[in-house]
C-alpha positions in Angstrom: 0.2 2.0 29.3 1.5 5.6 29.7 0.9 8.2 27.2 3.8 9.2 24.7 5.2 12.9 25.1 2.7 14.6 23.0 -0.1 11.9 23.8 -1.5 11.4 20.2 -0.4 9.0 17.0 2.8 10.4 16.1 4.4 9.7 19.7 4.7 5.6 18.1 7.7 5.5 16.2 7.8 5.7 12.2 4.1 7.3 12.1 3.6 10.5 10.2 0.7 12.5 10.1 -0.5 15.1 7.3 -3.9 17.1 7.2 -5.7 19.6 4.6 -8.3 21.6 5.1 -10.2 23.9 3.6 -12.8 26.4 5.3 -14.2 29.5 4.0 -15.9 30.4 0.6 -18.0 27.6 0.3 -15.4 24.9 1.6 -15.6 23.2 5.1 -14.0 19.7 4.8 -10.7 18.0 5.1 -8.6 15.3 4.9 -6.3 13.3 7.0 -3.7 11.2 6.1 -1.7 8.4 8.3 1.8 6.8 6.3 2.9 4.5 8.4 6.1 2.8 8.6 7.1 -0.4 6.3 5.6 -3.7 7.6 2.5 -2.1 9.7 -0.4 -4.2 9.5 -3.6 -3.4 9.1 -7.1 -4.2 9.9 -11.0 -2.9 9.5 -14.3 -3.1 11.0 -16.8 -0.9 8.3 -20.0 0.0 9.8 -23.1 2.1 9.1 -26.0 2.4 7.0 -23.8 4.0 3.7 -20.6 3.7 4.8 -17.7 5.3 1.7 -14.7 2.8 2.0 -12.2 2.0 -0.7 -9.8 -0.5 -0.3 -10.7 -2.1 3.0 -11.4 -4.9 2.1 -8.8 -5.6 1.2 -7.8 -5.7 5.0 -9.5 -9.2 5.2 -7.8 -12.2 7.3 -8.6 -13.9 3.9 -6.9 -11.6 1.1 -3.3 -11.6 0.4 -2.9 -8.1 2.0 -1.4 -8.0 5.0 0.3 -4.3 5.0 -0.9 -1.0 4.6 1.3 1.7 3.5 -0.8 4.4 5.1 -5.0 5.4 6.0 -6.8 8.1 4.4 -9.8 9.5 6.2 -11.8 12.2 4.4 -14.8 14.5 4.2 -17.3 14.6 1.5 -18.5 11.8 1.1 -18.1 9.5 -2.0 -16.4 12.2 -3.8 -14.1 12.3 -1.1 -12.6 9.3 -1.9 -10.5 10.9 -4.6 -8.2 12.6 -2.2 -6.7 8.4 -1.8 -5.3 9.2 -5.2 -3.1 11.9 -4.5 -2.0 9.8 -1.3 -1.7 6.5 -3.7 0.6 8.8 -6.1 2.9 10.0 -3.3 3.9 6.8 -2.1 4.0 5.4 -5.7 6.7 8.0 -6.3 8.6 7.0 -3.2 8.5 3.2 -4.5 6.0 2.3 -1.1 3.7 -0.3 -2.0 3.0 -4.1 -2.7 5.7 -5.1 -4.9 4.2 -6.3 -8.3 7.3 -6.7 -10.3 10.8 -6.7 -10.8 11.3 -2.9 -10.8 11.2 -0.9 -7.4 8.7 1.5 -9.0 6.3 -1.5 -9.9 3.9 -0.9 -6.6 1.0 -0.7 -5.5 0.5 1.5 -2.7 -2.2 -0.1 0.0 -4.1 2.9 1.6 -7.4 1.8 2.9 -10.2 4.8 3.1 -12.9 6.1 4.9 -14.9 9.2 4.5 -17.7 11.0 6.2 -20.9 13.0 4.7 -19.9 16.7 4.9 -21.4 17.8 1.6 -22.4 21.4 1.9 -21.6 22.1 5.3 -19.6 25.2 4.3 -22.7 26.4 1.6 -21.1 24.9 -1.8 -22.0 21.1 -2.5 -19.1 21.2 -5.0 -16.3 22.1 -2.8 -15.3 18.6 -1.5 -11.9 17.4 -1.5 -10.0 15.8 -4.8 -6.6 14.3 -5.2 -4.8 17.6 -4.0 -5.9 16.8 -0.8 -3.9 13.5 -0.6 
């Protein structure tokens, strides 16, 4: 398999990519967001002694999901996890999600997430991302 143009995840079609970060007065974390395209599914291997998921297992050969809607992978730990919200609310306003209803805007945007321990790294354990960073 040869390498795309620009060699990295947005060279396959319908894949956007979005990062925040913050660095500097106490903050050193981020997040990183992957929407992809209608129809991608998705799948999850969790690992780890504490690993901070939400949503992944949901991703089960089992479960009634088969699509995600996009991947959120953040710093700071459980608190990290917020940042899925602002993600979640972004696609709910663009009507991307599991259908639930009637309406278009009856959804439920899929976005499995992952975050890593980061807490303090940048000298303020309260900095840590929130829904913004979504």
């Amino acid at each position: 398999m040869r390498a795309g143009p620009h060699n990295d995840l947005t060279d396959v079609d319908g894949i956007a990519v979005g990062h925040h970060q913050r660095i500097g007065r106490g903050w050193l974390t981020g997040t990183t967001v992957v929407v992809a395209p209608p129809g991608t599914v998705g799948g999850v291997d969790v690992r780890g002694g504490a690993p901070g998921t939400r949503d992944t297992d949901a991703l089960g050969p089992l479960n009634m999901v088969s699509e995600v809607d996009a991947i959120c992978l953040s710093g700071g730990s459980a608190y990290g996890l917020d940042a899925t919200g602002g993600v979640v609310a972004w696609l709910e306003a663009r009507q991307r999600g599991l259908r639930i209803g009637t309406e278009p805007h009856h959804v439920v945007p899929i976005v499995p997430s992952a975050v890593v321990f980061d807490l303090g790294a940048g000298g303020d354990f309260s900095r840590r991302p929130d829904a913004s960073f979504g």
